[in-house]
TIKEBA-640917 format. One record per atom (N, C-alpha, C, O, CB): x, y, z. Coordinates in steps of 0.1 Angstrom, whole numbers, padded with zeros to 4 digits, always signed. Glycine has a CB too. Example, Ala and Ser with C-alpha at 12.3 -4.5 7.8 and 13.67 -1.06 7.14 Angstrom:
TIKEBA-640917
+0132-0057+0078/+0123-0045+0078/+0132-0033+0078/+0142-0033+0085/+0113-0045+0090/+0128-0022+0071/+0137-0011+0071/+0129+0000+0079/+0134+0011+0080/+0141-0006+0057/
***
This chain:
TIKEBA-640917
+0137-0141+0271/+0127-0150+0265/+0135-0161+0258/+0145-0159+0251/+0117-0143+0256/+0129-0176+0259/+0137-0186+0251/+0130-0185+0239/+0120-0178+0235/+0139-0201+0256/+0140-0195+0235/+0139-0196+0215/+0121-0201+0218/+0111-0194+0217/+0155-0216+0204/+0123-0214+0222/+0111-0219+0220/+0096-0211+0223/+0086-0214+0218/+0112-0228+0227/+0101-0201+0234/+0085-0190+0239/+0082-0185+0228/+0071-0185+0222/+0087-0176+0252/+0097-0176+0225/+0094-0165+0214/+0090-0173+0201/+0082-0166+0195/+0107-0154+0211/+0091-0184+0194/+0085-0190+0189/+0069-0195+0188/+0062-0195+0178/+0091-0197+0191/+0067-0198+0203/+0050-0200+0204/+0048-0188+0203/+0041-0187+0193/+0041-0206+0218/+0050-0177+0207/+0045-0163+0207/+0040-0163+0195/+0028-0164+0192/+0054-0151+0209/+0054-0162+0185/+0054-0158+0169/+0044-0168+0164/+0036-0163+0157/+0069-0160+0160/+0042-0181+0166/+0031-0187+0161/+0018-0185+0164/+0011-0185+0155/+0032-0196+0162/+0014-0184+0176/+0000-0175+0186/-0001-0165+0174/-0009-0168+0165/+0005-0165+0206/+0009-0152+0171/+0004-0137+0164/+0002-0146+0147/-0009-0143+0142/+0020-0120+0164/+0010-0154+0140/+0001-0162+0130/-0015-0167+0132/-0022-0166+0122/+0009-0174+0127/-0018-0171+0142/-0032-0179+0138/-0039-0167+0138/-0048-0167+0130/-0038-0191+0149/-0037-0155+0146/-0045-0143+0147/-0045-0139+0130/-0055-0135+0124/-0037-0131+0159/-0035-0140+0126/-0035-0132+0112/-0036-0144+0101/-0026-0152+0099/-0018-0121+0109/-0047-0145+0096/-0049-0155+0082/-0035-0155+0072/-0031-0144+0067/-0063-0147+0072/-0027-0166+0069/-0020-0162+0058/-0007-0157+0065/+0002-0160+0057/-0029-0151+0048/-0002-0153+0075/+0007-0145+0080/+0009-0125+0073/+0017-0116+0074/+0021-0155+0076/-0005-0126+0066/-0006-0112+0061/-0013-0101+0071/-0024-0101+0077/-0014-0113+0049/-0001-0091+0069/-0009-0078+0079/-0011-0066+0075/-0002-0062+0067/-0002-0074+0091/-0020-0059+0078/-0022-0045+0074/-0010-0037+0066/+0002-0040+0068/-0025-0037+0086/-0014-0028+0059/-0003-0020+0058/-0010-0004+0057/-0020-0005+0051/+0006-0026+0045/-0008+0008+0060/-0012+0017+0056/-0011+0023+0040/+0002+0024+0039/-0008+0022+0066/-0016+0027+0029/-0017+0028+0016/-0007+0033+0014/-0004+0032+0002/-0026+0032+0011/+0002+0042+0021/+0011+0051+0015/+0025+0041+0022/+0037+0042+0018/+0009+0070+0019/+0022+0033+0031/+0037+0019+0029/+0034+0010+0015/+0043+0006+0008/+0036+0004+0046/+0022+0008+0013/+0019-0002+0004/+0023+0002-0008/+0027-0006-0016/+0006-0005+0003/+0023+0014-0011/+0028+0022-0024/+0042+0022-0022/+0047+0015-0031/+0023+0036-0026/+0051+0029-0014/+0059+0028-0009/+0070+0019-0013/+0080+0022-0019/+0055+0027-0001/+0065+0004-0009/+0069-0006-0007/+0071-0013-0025/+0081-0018-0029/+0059-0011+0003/+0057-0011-0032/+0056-0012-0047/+0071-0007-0057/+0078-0012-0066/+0042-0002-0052/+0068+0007-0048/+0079+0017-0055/+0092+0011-0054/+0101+0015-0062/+0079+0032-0048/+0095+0002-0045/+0111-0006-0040/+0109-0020-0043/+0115-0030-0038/+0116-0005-0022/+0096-0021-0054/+0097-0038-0062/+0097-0034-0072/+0106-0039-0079/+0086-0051-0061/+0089-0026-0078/+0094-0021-0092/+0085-0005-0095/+0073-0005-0099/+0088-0035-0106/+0091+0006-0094/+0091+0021-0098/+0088+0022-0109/+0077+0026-0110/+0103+0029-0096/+0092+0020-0120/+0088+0020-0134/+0077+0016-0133/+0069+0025-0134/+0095+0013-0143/+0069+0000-0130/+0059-0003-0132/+0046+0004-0124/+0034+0001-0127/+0060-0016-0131/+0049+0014-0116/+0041+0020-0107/+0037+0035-0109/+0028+0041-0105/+0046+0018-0094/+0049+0039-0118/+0051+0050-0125/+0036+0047-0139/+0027+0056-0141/+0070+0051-0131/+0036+0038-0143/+0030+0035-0159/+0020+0033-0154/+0015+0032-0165/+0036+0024-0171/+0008+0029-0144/+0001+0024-0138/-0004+0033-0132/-0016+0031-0129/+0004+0016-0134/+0003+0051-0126/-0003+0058-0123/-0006+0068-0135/-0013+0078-0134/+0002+0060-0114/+0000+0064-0146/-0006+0073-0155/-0011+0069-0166/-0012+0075-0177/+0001+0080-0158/-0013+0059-0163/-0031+0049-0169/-0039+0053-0163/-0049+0056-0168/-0034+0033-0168/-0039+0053-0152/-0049+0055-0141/-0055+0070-0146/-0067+0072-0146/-0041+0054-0125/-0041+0083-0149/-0046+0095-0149/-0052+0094-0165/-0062+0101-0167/-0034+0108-0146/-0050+0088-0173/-0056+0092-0186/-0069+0084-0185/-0075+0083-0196/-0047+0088-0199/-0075+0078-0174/-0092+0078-0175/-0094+0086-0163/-0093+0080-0152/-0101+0062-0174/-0096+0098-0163/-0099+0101-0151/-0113+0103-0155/-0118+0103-0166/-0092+0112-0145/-0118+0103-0141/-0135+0105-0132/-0138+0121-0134/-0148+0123-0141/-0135+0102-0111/-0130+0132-0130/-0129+0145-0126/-0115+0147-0137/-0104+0143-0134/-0126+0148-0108/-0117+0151-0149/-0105+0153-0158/-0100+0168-0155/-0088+0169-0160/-0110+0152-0175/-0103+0178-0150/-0104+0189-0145/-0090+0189-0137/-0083+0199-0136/-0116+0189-0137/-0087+0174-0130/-0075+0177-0117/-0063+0175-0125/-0060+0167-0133/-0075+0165-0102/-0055+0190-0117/-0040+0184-0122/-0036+0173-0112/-0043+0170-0102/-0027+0196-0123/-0022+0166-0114/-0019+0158-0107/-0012+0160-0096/-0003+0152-0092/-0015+0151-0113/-0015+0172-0088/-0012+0169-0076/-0023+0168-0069/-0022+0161-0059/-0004+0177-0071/-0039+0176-0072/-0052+0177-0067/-0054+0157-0067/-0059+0152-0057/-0062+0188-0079/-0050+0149-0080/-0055+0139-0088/-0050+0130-0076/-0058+0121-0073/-0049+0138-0105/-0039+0131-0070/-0032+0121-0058/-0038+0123-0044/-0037+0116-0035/-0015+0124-0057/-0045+0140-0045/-0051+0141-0030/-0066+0135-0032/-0070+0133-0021/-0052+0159-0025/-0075+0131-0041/-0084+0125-0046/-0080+0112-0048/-0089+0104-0045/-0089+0132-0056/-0071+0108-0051/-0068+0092-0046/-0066+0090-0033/-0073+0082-0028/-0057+0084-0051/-0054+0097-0025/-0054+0091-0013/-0067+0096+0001/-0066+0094+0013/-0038+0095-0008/-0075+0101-0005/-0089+0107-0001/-0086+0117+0010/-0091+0115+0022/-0100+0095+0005/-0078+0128+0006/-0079+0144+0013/-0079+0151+0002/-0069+0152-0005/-0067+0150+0022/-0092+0157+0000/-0094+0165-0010/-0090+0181-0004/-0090+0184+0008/-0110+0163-0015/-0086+0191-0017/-0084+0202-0013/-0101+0215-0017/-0101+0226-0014/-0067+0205-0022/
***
């Protein structure tokens, strides 16, 4: 393929995607957080745990109730 095809290609899959933004599945998205800044994702999940909904869960139940597979 030339420069120029693979180019229209790559511009064709932009107009499809608003923004050049694409899916990500939640556990890349976290993932990904965790390798821009870990600390800040660390303090943010445990804000999160000191309001809990269900105060009952420890935190491994508390992560299967966020990523929605309950035990």
């Amino acid at each position: 393929m030339s420069l120029m095809a693979g180019l229209a290609s790559y511009s064709e899959k932009l107009k499809r995607r608003p923004f050049g933004v694409k899916t990500q599945h939640l556990d890349e998205f976290i993932v990904n957080l965790c390798d821009l800044d870990a600390t800040e994702v660390i303090t943010a999940t445990q804000q999160q745990r000191g309001k809990p909904k269900y105060p009952s869960l420890d935190v491994d139940r508390h992560l299967d109730y966020s990523k929605g597979s309950y035990r």
